[in-house]
N, CA, C and O atoms as CSV, one atom per row, in Angstrom:
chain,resi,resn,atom,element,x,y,z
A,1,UNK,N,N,28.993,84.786,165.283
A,1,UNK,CA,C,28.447,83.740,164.441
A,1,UNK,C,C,29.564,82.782,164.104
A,1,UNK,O,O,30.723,83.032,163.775
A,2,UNK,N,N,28.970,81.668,164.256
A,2,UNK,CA,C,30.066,80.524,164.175
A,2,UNK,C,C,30.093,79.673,162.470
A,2,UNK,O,O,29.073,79.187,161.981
A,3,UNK,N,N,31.664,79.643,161.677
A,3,UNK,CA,C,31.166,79.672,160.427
A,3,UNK,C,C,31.490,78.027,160.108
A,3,UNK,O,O,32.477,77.753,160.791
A,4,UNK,N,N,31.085,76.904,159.396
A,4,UNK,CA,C,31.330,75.726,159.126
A,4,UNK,C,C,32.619,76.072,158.092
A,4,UNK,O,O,32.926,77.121,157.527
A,5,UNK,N,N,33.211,74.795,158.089
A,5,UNK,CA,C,33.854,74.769,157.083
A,5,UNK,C,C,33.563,74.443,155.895
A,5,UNK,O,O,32.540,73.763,155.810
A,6,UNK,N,N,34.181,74.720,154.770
A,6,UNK,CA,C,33.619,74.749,153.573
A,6,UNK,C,C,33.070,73.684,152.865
A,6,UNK,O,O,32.148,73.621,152.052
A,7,UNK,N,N,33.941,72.739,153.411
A,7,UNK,CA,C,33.708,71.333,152.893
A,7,UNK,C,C,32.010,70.999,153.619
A,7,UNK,O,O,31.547,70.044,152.994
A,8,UNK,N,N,31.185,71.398,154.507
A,8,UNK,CA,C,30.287,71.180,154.802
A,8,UNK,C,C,28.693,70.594,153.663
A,8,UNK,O,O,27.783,69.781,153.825
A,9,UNK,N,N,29.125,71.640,152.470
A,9,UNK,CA,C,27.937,71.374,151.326
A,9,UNK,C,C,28.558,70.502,150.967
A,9,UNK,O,O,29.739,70.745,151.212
A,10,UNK,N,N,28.365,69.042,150.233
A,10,UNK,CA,C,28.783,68.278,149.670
A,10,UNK,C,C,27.720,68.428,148.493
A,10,UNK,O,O,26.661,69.048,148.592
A,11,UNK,N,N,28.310,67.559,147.032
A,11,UNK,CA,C,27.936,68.094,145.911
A,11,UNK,C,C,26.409,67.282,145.830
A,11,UNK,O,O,25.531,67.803,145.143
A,12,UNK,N,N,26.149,66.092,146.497
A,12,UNK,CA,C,24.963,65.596,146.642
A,12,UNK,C,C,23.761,67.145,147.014
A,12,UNK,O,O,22.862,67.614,146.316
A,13,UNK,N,N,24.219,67.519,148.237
A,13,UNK,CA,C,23.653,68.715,149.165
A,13,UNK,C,C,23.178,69.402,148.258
A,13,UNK,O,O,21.971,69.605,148.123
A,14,UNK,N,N,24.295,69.961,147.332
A,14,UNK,CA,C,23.889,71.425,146.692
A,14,UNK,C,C,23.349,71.047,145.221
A,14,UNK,O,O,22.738,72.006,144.750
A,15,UNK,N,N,23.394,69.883,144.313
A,15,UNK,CA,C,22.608,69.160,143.359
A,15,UNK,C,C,21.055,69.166,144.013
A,15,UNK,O,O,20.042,69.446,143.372
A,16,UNK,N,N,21.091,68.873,145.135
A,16,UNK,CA,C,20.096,68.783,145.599
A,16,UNK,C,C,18.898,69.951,146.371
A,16,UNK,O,O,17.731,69.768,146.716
A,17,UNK,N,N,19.714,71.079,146.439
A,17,UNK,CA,C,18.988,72.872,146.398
A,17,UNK,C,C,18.964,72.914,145.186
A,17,UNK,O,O,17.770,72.942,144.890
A,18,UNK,N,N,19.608,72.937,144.221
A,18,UNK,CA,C,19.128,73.745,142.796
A,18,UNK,C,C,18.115,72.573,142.614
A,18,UNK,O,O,17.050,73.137,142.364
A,19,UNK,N,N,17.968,71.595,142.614
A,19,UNK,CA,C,16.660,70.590,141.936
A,19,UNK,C,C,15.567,71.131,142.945
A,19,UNK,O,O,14.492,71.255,142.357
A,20,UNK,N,N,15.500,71.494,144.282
A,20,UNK,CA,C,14.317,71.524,144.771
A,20,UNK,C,C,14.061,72.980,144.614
A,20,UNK,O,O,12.996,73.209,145.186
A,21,UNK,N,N,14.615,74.210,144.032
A,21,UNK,CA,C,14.583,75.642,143.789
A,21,UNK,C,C,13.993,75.350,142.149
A,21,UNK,O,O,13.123,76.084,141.681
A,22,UNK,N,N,14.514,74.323,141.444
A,22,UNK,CA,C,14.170,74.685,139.956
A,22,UNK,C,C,12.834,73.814,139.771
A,22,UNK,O,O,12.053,74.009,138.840
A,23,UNK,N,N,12.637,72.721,140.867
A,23,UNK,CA,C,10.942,72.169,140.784
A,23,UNK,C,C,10.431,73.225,141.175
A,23,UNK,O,O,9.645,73.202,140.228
A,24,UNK,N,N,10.028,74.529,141.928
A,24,UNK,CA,C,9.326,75.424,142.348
A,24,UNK,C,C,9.177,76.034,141.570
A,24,UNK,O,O,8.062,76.064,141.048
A,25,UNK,N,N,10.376,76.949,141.024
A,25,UNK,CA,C,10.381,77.513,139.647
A,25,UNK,C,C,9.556,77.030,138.554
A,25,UNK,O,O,8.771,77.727,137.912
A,26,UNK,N,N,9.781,75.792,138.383
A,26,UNK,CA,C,8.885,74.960,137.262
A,26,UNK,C,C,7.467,75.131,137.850
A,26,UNK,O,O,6.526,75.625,137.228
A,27,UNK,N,N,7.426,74.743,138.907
A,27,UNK,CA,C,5.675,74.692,139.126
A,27,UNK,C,C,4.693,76.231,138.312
A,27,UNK,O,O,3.602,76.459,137.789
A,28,UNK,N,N,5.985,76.954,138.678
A,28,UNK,CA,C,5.198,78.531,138.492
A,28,UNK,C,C,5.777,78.734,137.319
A,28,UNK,O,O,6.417,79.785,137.360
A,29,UNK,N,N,5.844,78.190,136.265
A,29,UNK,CA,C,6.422,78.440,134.895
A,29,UNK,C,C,6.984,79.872,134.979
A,29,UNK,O,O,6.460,80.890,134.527
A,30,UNK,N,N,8.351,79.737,135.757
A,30,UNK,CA,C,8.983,80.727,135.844
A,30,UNK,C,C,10.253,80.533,135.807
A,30,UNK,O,O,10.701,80.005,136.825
A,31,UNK,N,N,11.363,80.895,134.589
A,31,UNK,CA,C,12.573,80.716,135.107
A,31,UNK,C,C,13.464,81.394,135.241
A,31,UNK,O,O,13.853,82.290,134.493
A,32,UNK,N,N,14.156,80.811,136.837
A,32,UNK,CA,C,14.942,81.846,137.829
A,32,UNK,C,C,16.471,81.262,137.529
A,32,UNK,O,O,16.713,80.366,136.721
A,33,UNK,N,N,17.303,81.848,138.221
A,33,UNK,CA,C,18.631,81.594,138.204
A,33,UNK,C,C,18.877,81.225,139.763
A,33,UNK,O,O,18.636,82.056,140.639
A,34,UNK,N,N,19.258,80.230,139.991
A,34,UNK,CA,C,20.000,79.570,141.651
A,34,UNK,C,C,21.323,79.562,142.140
A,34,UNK,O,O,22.127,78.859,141.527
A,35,UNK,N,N,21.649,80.096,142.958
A,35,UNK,CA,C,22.915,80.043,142.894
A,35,UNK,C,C,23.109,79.733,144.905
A,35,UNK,O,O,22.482,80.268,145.820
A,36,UNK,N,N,24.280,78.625,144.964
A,36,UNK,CA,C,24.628,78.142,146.305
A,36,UNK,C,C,25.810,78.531,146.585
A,36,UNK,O,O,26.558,78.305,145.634
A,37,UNK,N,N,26.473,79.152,147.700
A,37,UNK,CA,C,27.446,79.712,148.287
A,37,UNK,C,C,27.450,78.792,149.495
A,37,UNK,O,O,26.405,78.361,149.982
A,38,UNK,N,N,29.015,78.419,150.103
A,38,UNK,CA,C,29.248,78.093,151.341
A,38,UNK,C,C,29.623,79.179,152.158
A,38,UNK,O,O,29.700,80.352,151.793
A,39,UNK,N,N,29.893,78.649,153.485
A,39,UNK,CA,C,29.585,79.865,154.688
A,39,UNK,C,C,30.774,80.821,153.970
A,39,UNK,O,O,30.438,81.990,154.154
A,40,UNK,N,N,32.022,80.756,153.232
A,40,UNK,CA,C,32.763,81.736,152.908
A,40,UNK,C,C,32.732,82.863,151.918
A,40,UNK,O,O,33.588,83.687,151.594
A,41,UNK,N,N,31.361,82.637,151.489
A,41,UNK,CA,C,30.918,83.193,149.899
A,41,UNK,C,C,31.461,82.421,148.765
A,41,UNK,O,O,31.039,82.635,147.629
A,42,UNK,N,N,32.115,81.783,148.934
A,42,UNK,CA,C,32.261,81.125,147.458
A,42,UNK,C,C,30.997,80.200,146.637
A,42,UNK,O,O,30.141,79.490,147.164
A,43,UNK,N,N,31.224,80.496,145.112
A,43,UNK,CA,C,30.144,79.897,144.731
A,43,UNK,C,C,30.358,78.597,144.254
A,43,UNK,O,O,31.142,78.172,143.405
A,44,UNK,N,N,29.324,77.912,145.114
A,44,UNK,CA,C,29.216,76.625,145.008
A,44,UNK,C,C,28.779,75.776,143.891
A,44,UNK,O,O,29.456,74.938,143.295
A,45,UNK,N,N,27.395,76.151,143.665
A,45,UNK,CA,C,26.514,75.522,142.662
A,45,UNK,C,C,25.709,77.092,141.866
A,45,UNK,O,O,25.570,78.171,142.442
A,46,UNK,N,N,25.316,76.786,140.531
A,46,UNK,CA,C,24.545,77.760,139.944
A,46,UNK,C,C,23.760,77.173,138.765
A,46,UNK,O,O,24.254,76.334,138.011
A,47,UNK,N,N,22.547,77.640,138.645
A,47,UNK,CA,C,21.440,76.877,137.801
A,47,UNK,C,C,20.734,77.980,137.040
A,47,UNK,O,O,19.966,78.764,137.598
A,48,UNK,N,N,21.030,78.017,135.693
A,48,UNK,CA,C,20.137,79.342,134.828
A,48,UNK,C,C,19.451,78.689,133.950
A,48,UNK,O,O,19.917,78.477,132.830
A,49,UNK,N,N,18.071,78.208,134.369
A,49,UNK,CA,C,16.767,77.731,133.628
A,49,UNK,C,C,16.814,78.476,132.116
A,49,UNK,O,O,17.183,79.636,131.936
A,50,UNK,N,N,16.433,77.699,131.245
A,50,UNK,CA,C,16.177,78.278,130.136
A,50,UNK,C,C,15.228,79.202,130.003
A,50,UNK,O,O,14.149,78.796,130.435
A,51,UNK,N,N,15.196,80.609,129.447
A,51,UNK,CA,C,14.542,81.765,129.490
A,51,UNK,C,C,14.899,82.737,130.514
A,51,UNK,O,O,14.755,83.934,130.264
A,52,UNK,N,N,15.282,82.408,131.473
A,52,UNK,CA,C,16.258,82.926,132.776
A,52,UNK,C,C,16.615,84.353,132.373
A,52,UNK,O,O,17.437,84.427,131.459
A,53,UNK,N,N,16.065,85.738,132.980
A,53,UNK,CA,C,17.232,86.787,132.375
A,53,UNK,C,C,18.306,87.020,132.502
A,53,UNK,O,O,18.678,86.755,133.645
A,54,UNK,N,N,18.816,87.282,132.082
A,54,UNK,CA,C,20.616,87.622,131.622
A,54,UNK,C,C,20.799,88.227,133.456
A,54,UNK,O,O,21.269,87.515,134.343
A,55,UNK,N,N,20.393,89.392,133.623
A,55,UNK,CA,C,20.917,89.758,134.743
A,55,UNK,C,C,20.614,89.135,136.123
A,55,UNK,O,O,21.021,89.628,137.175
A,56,UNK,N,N,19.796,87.905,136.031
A,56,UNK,CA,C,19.060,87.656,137.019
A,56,UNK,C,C,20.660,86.819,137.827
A,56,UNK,O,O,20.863,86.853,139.041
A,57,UNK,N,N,21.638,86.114,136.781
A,57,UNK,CA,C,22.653,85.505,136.839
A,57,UNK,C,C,23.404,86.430,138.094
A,57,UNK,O,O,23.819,85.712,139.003
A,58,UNK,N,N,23.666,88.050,138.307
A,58,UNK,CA,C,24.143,88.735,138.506
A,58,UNK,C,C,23.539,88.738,139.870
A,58,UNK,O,O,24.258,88.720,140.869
A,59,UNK,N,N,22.274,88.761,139.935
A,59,UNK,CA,C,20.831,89.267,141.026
A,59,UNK,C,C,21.375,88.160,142.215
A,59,UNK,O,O,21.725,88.305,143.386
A,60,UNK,N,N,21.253,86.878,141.227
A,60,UNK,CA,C,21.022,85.973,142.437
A,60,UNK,C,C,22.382,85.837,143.267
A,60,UNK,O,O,22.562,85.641,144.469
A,61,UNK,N,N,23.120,85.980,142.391
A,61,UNK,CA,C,24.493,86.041,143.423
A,61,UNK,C,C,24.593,86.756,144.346
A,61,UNK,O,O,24.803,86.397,145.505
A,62,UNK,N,N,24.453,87.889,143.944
A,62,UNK,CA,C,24.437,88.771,144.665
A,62,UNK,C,C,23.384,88.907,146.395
A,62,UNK,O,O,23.551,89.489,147.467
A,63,UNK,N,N,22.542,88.182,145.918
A,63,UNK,CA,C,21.708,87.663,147.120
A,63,UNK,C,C,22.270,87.260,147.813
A,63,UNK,O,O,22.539,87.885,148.839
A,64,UNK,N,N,22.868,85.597,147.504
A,64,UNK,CA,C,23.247,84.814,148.233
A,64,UNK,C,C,24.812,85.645,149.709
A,64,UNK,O,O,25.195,85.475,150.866
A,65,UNK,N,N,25.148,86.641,148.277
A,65,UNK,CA,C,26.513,87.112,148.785
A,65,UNK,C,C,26.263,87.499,149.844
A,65,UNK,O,O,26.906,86.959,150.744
A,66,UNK,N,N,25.241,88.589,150.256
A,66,UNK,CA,C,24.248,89.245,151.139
A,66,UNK,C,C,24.307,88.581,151.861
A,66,UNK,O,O,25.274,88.653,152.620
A,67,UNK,N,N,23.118,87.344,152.088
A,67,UNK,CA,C,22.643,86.097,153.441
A,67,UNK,C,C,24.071,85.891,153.787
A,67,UNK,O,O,24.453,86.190,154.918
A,68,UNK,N,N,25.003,85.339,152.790
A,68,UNK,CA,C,26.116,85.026,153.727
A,68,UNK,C,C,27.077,85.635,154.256
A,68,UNK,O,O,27.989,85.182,154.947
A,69,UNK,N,N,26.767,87.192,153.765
A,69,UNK,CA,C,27.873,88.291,154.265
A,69,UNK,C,C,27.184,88.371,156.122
A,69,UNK,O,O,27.861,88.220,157.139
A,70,UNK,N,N,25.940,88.604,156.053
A,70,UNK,CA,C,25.248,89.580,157.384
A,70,UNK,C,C,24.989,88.221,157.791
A,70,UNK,O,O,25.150,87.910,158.971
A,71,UNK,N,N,24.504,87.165,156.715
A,71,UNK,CA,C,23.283,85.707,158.171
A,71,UNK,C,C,22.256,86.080,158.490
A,71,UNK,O,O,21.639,85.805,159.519
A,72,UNK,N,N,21.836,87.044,157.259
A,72,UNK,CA,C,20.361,87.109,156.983
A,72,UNK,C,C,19.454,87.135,155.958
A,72,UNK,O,O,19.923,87.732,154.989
A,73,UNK,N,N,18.654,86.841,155.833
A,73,UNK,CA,C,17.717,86.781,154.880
A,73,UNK,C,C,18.102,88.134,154.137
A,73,UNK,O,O,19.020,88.732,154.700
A,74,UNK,N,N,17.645,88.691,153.097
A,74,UNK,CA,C,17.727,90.126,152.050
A,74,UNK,C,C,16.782,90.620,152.893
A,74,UNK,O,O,17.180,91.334,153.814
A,75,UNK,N,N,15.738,90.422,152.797
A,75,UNK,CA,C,14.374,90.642,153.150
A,75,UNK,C,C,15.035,91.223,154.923
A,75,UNK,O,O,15.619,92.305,154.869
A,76,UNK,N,N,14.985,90.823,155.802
A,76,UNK,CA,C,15.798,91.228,156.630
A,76,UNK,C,C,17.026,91.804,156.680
A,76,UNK,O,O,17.268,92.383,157.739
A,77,UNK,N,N,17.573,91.812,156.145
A,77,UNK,CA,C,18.759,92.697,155.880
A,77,UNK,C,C,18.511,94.396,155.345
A,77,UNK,O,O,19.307,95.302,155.594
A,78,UNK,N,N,17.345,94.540,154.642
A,78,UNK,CA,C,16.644,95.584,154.251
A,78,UNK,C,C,16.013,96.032,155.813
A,78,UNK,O,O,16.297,97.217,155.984
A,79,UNK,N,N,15.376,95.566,156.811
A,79,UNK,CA,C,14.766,95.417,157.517
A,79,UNK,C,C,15.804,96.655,159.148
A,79,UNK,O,O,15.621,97.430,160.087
A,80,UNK,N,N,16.803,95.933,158.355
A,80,UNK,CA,C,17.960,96.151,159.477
A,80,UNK,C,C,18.711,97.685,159.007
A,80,UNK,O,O,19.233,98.638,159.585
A,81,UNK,N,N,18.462,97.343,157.849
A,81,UNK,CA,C,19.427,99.048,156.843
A,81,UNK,C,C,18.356,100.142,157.713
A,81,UNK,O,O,18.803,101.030,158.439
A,82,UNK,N,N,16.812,99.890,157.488
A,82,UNK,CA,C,16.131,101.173,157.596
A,82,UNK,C,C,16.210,101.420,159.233
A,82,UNK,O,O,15.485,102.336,159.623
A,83,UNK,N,N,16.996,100.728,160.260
A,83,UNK,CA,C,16.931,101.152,161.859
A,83,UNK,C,C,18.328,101.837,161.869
A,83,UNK,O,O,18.820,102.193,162.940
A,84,UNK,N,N,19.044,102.045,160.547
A,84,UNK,CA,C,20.193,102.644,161.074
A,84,UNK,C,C,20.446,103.699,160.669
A,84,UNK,O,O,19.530,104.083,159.942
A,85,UNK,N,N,21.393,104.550,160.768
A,85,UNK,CA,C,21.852,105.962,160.595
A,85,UNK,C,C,21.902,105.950,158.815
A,85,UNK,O,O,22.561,105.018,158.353
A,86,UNK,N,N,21.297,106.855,157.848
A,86,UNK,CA,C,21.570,107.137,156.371
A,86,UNK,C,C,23.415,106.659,155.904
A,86,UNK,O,O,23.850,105.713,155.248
A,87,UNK,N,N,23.955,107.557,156.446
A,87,UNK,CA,C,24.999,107.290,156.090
A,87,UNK,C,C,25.910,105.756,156.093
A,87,UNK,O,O,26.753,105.539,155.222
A,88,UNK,N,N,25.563,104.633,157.333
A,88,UNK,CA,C,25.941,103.351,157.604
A,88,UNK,C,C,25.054,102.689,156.389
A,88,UNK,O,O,25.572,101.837,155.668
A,89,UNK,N,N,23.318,103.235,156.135
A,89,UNK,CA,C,23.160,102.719,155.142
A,89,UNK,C,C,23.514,102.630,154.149
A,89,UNK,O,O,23.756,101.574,153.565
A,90,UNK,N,N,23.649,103.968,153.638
A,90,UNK,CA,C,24.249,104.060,151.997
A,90,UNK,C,C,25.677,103.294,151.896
A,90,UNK,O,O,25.951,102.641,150.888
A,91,UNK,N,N,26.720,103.423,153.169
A,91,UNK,CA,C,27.808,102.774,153.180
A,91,UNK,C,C,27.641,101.656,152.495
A,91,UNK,O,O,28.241,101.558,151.424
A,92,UNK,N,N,26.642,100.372,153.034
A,92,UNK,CA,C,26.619,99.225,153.059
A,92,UNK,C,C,26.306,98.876,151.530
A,92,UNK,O,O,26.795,98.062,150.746
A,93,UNK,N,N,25.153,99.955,151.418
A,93,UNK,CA,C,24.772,99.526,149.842
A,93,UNK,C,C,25.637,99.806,149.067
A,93,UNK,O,O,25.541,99.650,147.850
A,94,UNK,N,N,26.754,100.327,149.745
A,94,UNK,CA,C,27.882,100.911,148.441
A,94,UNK,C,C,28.757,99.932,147.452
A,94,UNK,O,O,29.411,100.068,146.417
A,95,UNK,N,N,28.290,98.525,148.640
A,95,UNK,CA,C,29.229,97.638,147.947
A,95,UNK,C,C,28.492,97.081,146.818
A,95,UNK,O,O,27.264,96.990,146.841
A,96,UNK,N,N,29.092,96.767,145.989
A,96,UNK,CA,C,28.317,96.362,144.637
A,96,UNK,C,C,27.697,94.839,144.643
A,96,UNK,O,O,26.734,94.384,144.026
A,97,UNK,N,N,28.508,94.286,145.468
A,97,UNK,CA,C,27.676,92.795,145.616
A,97,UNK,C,C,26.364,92.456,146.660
A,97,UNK,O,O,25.734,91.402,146.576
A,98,UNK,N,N,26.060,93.526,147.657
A,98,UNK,CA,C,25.399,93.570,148.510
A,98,UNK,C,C,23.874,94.386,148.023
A,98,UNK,O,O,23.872,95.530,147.567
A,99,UNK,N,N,22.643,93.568,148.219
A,99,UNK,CA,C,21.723,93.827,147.821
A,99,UNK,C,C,20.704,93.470,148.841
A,99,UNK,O,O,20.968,92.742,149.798
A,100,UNK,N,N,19.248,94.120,148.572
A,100,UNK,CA,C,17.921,94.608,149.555
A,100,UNK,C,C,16.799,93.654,148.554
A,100,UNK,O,O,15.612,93.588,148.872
A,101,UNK,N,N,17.291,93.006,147.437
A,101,UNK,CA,C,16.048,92.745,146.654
A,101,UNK,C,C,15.815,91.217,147.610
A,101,UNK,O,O,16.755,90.766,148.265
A,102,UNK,N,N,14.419,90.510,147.576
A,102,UNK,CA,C,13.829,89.096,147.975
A,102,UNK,C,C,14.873,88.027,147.043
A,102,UNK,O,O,15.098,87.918,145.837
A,103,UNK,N,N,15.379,87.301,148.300
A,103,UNK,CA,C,15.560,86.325,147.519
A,103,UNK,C,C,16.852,85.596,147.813
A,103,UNK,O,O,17.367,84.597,147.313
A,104,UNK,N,N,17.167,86.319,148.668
A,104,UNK,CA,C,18.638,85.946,149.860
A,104,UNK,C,C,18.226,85.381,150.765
A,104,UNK,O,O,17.319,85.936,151.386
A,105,UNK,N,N,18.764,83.891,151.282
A,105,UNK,CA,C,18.414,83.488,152.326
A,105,UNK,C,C,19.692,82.752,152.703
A,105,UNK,O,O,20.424,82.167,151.904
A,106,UNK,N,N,19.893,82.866,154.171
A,106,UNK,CA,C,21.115,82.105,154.694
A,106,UNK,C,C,20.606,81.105,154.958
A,106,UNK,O,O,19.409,80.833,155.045
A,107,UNK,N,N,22.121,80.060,155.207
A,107,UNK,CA,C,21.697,78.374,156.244
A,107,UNK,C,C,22.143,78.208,156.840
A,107,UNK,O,O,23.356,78.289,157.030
A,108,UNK,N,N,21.354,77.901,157.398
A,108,UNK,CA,C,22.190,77.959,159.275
A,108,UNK,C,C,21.630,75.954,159.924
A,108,UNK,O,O,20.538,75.387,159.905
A,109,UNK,N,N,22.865,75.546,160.349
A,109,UNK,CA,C,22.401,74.576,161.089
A,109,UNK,C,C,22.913,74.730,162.098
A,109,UNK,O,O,24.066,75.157,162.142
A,110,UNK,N,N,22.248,74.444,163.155
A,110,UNK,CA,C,22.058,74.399,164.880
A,110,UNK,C,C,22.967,75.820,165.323
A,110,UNK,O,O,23.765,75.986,166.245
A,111,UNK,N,N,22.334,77.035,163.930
A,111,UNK,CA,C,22.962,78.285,164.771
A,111,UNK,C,C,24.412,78.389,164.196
A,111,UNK,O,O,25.098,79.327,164.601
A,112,UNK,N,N,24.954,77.500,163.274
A,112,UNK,CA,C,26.240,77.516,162.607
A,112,UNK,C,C,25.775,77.967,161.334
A,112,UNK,O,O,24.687,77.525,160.966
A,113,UNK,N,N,26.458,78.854,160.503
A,113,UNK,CA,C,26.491,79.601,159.260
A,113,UNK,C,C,27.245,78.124,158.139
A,113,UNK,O,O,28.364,77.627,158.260
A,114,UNK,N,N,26.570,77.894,157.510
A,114,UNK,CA,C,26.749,76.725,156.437
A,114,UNK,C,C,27.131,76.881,154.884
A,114,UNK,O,O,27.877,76.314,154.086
A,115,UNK,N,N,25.863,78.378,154.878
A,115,UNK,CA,C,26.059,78.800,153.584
A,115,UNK,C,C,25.161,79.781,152.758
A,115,UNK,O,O,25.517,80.912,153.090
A,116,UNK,N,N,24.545,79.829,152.190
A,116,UNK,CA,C,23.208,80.660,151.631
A,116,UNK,C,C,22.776,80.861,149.927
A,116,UNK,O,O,23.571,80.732,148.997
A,117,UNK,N,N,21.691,81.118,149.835
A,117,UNK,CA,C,20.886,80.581,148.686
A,117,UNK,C,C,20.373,81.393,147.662
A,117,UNK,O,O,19.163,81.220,147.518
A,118,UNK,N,N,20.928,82.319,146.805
A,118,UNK,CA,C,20.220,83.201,146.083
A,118,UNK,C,C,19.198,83.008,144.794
A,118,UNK,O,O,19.550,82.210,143.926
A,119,UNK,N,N,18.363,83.477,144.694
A,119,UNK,CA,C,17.415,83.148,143.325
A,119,UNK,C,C,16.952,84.621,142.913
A,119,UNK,O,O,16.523,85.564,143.578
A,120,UNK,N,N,17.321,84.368,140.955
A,120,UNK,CA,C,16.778,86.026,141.083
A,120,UNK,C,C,15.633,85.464,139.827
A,120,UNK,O,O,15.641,84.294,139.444
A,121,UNK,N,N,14.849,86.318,139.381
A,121,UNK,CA,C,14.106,85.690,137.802
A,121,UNK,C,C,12.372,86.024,138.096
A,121,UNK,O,O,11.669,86.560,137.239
A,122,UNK,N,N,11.861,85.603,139.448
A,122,UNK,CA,C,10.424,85.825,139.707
A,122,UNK,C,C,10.257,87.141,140.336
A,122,UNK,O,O,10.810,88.220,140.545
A,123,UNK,N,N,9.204,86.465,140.518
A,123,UNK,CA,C,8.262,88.141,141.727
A,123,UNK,C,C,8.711,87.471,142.777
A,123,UNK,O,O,8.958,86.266,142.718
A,124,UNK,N,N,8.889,88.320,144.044
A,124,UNK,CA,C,9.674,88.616,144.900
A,124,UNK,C,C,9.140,87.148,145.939
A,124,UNK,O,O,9.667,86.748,146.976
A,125,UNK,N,N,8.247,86.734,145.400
A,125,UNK,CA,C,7.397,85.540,146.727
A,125,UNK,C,C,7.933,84.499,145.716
A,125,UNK,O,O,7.779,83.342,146.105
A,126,UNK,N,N,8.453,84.621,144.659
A,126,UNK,CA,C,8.415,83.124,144.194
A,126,UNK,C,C,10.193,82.769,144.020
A,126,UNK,O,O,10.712,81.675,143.799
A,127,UNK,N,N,10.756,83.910,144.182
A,127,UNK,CA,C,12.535,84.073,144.453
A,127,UNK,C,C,12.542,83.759,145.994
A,127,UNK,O,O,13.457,82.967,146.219
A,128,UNK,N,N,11.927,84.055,147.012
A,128,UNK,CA,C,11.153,83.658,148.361
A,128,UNK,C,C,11.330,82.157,148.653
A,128,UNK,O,O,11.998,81.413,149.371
A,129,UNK,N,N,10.190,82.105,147.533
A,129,UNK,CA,C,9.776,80.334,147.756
A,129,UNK,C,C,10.732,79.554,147.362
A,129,UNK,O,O,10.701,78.556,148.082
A,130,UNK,N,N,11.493,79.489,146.664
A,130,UNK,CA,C,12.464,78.600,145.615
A,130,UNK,C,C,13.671,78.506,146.698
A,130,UNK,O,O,13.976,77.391,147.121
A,131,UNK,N,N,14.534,79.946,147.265
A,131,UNK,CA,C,15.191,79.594,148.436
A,131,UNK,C,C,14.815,79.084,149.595
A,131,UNK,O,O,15.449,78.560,150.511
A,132,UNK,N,N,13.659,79.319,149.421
A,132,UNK,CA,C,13.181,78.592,150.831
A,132,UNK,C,C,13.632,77.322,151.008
A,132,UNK,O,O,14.353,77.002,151.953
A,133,UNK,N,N,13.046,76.165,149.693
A,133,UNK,CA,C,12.981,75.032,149.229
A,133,UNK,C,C,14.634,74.600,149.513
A,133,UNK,O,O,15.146,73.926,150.407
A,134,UNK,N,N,15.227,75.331,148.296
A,134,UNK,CA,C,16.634,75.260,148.638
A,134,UNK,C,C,17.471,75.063,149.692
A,134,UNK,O,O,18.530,74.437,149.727
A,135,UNK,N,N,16.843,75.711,150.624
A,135,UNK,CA,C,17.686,75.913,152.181
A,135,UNK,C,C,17.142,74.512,152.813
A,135,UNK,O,O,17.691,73.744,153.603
A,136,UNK,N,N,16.057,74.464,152.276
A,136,UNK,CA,C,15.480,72.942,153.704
A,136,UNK,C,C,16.089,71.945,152.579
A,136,UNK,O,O,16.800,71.192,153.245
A,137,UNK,N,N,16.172,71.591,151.374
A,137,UNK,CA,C,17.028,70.345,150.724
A,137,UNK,C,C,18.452,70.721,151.397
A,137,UNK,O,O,18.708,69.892,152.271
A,138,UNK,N,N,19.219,71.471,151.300
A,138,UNK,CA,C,20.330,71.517,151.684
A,138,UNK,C,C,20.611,70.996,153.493
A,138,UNK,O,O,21.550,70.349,153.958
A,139,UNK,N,N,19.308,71.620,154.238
A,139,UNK,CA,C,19.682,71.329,155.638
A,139,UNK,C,C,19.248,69.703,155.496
A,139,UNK,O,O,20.112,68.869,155.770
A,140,UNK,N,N,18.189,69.349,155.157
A,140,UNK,CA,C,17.698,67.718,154.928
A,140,UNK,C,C,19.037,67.095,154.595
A,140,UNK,O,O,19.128,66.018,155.185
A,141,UNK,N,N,20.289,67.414,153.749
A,141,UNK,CA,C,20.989,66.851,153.085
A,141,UNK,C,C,22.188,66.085,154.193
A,141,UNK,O,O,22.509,64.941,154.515
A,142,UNK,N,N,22.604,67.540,154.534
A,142,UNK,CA,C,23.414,67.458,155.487
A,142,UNK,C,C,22.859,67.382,157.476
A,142,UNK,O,O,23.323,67.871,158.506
A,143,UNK,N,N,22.215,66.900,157.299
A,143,UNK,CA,C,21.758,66.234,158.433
A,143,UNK,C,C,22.379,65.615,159.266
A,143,UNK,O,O,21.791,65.090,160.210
């Protein structure tokens, strides 16, 4: 996997994932915590809606850390733990930043690792939906 350089999100880019993650959020009077990482894990941008839980701050990072550790979705990354040997699994989960919950999604443009998108706070389709959003403002951005 081929990784961009960091400078790739510009602050327009990633202003512009947390606004299209926290209109979703809003639609579903739900509030999540957003958080943007570039392809190196560092955190970029982070957004904790008012009412937001305390740990969700923790959740979503931890997502994002995920998509951009493996360059996959959580949701897939869970997907991938259960085809392998117990022990490689438990390994992986051992690390404390690495997580199986919805809501990790990487970005990838043209197959290059850019960065990735965590949201923690909803039910698992609406932490889903919000990165989703996130990932296509960010790829729209940097175009």
């Amino acid at each position: 996997m081929t990784l961009a350089p960091a400078s790739t999100l510009g602050a327009t880019a990633i202003l512009g994932a947390l606004s299209a993650a926290e209109h979703v959020a809003e639609e579903a009077q739900t509030p999540v915590v957003i958080v943007v990482m570039d392809a190196g894990g560092r955190l970029c941008g982070q957004l904790c809606m008012p009412g937001a839980f305390l740990a969700s701050n923790q959740y979503a990072e931890w997502k994002a850390y995920t998509a951009v550790s493996f360059s996959m979705s959580t949701p897939d990354f869970a997907a991938m733990l259960d085809r392998l040997a117990p022990a490689i699994r438990d390994g992986l989960l051992a690390h404390e930043k690495v997580t199986v919950l919805p809501g990790g999604v990487p970005i990838l443009r043209d197959g290059v690792l850019v960065g990735a998108i965590g949201i923690s706070g909803g039910p698992a389709e609406l932490d889903e939906a919000c990165a989703e959003a996130a990932r296509l403002a960010i790829l729209e951005a940097i175009s």
